[in-house]
C-alpha positions as CSV (number, residue, x, y, z in Angstrom):
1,X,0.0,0.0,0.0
2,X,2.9,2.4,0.7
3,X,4.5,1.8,-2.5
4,X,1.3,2.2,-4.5
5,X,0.9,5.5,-2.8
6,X,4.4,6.9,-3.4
7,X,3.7,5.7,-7.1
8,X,0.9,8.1,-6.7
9,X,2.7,11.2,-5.2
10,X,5.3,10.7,-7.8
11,X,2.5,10.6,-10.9
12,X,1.1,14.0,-9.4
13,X,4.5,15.8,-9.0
14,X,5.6,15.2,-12.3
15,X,2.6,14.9,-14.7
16,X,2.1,18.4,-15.8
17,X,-1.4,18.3,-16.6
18,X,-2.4,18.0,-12.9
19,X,0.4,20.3,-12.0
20,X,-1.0,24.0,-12.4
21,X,2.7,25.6,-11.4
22,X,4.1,24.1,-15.1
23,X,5.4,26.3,-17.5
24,X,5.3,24.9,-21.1
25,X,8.2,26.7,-23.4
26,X,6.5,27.8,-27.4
27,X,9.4,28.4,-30.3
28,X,7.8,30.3,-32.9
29,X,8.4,32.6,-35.3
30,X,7.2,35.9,-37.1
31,X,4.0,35.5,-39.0
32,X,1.8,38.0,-38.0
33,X,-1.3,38.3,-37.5
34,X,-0.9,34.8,-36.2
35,X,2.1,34.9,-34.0
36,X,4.4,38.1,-33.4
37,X,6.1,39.4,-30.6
38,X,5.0,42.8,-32.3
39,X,1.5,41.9,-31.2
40,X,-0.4,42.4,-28.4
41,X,-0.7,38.9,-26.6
42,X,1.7,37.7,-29.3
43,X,-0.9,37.3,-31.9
44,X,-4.5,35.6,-31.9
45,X,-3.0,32.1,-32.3
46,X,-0.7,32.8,-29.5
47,X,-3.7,33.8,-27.7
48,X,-5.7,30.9,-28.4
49,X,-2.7,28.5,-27.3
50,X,-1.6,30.5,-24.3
51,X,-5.8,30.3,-23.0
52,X,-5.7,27.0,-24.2
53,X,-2.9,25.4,-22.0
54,X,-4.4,28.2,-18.8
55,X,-7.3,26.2,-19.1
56,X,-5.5,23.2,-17.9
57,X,-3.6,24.6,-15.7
58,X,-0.4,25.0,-17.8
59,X,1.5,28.3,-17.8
60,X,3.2,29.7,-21.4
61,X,6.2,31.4,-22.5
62,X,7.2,32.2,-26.0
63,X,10.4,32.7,-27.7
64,X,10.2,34.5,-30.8
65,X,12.8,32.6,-33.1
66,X,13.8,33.0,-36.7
67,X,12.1,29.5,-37.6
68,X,14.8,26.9,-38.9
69,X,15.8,27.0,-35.4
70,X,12.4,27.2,-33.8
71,X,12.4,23.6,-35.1
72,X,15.6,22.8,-34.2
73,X,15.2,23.9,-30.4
74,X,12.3,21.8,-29.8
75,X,13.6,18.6,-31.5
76,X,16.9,19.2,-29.5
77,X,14.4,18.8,-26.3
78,X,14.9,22.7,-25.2
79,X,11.4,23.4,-26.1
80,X,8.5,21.3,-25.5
81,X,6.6,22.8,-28.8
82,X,6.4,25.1,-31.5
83,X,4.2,27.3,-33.5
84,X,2.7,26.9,-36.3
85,X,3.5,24.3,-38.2
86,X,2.1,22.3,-41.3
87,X,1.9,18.2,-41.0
88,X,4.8,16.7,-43.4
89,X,5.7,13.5,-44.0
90,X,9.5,14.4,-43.0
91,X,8.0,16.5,-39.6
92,X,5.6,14.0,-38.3
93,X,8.5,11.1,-38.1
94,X,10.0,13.5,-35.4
95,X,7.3,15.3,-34.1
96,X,3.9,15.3,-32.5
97,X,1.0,17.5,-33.5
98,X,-1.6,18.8,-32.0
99,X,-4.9,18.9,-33.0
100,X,-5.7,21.3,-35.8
101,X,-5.6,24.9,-34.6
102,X,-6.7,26.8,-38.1
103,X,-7.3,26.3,-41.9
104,X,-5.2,28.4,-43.8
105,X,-4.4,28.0,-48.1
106,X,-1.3,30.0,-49.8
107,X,-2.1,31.8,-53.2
108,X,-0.1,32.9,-55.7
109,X,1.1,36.5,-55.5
110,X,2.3,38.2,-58.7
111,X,2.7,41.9,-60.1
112,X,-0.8,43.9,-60.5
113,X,0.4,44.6,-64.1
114,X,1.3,41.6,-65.5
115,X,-2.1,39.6,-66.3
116,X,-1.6,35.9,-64.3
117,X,-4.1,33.0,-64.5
118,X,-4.1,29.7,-64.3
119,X,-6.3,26.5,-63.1
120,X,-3.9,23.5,-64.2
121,X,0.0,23.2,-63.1
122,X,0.6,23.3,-66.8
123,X,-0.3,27.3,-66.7
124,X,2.8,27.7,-64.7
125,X,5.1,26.8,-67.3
126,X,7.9,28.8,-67.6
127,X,7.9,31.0,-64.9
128,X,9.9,31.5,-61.9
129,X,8.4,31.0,-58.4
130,X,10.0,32.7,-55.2
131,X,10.4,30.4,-52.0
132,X,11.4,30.9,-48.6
133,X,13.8,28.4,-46.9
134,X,12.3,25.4,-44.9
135,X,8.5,26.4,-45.4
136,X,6.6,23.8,-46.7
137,X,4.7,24.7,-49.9
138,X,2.7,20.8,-50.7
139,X,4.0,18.1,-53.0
140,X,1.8,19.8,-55.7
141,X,4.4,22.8,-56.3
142,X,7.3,20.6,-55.4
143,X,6.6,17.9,-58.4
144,X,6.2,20.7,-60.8
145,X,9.6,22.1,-60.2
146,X,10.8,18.1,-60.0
147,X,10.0,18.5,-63.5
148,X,11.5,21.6,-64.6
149,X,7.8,22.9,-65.5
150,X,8.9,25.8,-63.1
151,X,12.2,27.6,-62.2
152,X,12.3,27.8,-58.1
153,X,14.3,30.7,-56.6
154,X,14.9,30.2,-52.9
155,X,15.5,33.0,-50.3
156,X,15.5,33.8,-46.4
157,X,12.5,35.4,-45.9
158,X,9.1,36.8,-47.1
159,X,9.8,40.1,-47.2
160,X,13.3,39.3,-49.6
161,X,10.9,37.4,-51.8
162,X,8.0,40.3,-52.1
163,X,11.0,42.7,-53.2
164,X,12.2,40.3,-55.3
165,X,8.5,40.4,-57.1
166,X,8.4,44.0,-56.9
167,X,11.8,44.3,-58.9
168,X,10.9,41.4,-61.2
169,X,13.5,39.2,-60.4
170,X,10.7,36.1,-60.0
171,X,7.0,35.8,-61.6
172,X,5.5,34.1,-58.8
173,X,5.5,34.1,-54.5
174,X,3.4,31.0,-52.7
175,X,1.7,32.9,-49.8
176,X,-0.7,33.0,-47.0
177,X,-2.7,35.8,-47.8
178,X,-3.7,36.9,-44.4
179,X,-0.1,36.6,-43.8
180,X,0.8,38.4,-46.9
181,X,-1.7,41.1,-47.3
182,X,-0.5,42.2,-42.9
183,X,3.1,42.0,-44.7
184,X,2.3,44.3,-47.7
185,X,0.2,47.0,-45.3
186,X,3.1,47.4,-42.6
187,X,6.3,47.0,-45.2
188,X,5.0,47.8,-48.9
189,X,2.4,50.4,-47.9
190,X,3.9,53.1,-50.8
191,X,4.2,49.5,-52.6
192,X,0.7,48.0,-52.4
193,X,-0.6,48.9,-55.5
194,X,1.9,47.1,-57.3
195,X,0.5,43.8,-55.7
196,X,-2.2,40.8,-56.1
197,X,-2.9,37.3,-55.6
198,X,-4.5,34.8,-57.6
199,X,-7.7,33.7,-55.7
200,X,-7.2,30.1,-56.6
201,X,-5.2,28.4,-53.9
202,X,-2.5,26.5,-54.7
203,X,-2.6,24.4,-51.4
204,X,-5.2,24.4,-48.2
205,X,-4.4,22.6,-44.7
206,X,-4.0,23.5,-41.3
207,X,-1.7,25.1,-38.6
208,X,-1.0,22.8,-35.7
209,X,1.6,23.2,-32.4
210,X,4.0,21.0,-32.5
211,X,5.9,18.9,-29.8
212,X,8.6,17.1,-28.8
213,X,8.7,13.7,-29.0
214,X,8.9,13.4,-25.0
215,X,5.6,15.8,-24.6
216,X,2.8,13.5,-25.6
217,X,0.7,14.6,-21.9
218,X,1.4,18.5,-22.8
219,X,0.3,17.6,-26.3
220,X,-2.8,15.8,-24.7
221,X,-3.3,18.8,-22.4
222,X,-3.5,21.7,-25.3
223,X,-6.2,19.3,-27.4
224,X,-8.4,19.0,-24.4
225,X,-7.7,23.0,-23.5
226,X,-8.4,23.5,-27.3
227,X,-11.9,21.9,-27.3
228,X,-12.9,23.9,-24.3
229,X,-12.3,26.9,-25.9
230,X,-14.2,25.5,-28.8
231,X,-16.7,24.8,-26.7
232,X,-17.4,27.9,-25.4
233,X,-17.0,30.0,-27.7
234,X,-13.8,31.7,-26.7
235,X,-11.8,30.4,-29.7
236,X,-14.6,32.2,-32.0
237,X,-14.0,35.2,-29.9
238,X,-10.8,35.6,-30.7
239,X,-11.1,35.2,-34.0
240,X,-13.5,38.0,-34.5
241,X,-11.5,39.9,-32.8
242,X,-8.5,39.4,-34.7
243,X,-10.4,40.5,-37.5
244,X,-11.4,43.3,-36.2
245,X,-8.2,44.7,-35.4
246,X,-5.8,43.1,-37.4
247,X,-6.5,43.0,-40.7
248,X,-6.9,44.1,-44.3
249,X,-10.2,43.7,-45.6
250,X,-9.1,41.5,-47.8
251,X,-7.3,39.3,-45.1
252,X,-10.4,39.9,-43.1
253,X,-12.7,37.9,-45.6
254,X,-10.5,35.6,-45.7
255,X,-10.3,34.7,-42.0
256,X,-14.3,35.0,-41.6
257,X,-14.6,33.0,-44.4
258,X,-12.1,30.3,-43.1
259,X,-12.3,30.3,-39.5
260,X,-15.5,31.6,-37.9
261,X,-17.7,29.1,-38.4
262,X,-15.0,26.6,-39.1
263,X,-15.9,23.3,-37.0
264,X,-11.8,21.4,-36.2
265,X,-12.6,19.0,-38.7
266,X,-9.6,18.0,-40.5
267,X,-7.7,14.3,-40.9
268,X,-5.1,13.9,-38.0
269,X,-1.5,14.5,-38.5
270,X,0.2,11.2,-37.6
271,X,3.7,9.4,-38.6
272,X,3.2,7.6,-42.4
273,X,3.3,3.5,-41.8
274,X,6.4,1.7,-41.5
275,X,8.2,0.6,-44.6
């Protein structure tokens, strides 16, 4: 009897979901109006993690990161999770993920003067796409430049690939559009005019925290903290908020059209079988 209650003590002092004294540590990086450190609370989807994980009685810090090594920190173990990230094949053998947090799609942004359409991967032929280093864009895009249908042109960063549009150096950027459109209103503003997107997505999934292999009961933790706020209307809240305050009209549609009356339903992100 005394060991089985020492067994007990010891499940309570360490499991952190019963724990309301834990701190959970978030890499993420710069992608406002999701996440920024510009941002009051960090951004909405910080908001909606950091209330998530309160509910459960899990405190939150954030370290703003440039995000290569936001991944790296949490696979080395010295953070428990990061935000936001895509499922991938290559991810999910070394990662956990969360249940979904948001739908989002990237569109193709190209100059406002040069007439782009297209509806099949064929349309692209020829021209030269602008990447930024270790985002994930969807095989669709990837087997397309496999081929040589398009030329790929990676850089550092968003903003280095918008000026790279804006000076015609590539035809084409793969974007989140409520990303893009808070990019081009706080760094382009004299620039704006010279800017679309293509309505037709070239890829739609979802934004999920991700964790550490050793952080399955955190991970367990933020899904049940997530449904609560589902639940009770807090995560809408949030949303509508954010588009109130931090977005273009464009972006704004966008979001209401995406996540207001969006319901979590999405496939799980889990490790592909074993070969």
């Amino acid at each position: 009897m005394k060991v089985r209650y020492l067994m007990v003590l010891m499940f309570v002092s360490f499991s952190p979901t019963l724990l309301g004294a834990n701190t959970v540590k978030i890499s993420t990086g710069h992608w406002p109006p999701y996440v920024s450190e510009d941002l009051p609370g960090g951004g909405f989807v910080s908001q909606i993690i950091r209330e998530s994980f309160e509910s459960e009685g899990v405190d939150v810090e954030f370290a703003f990161l440039p995000w290569s090594r936001a991944l790296a920190m949490v696979k080395s173990g010295k953070y428990q999770a990061s935000a936001v990230w895509s499922c991938t094949e290559s991810r999910s053998r070394d990662f956990l993920f969360s249940s979904p947090l948001l739908p989002y799609q990237y569109v193709f942004y190209h100059r406002a003067d040069e007439a782009f359409d297209w509806e099949a991967l064929v349309d692209l032929k020829g021209k030269k796409v602008g990447l930024t280093q270790d985002y994930s864009y969807g095989e669709t895009l990837s087997g397309v430049i496999e081929s040589g249908l398009v030329e790929a042109d990676i850089t550092t960063s968003d903003a280095a690939n918008f000026k790279k549009l804006l000076l015609k150096r590539i035809d084409l950027f793969p974007m989140d559009p409520v990303v893009g459109e808070a990019m081009i209103r706080n760094q382009f503003a004299s620039q704006a005019y010279q800017l679309t997107f293509h309505p037709k997505p070239l890829r739609s999934s979802v934004y999920h925290l991700l964790f550490n292999a050793e952080s399955a009961d955190l991970r367990q933790a933020f899904n049940d903290g997530l449904t609560t706020l589902r639940n009770n209307g807090r995560y809408q809240a949030i949303i509508e908020k954010a588009i109130a305050e931090n977005s273009t009209p464009v972006a704004a549609q966008i979001l209401n059209d995406k996540l207001v009356n969006w319901d979590g339903t999405v496939a799980p992100c889990s490790p592909p079988p074993a070969e």
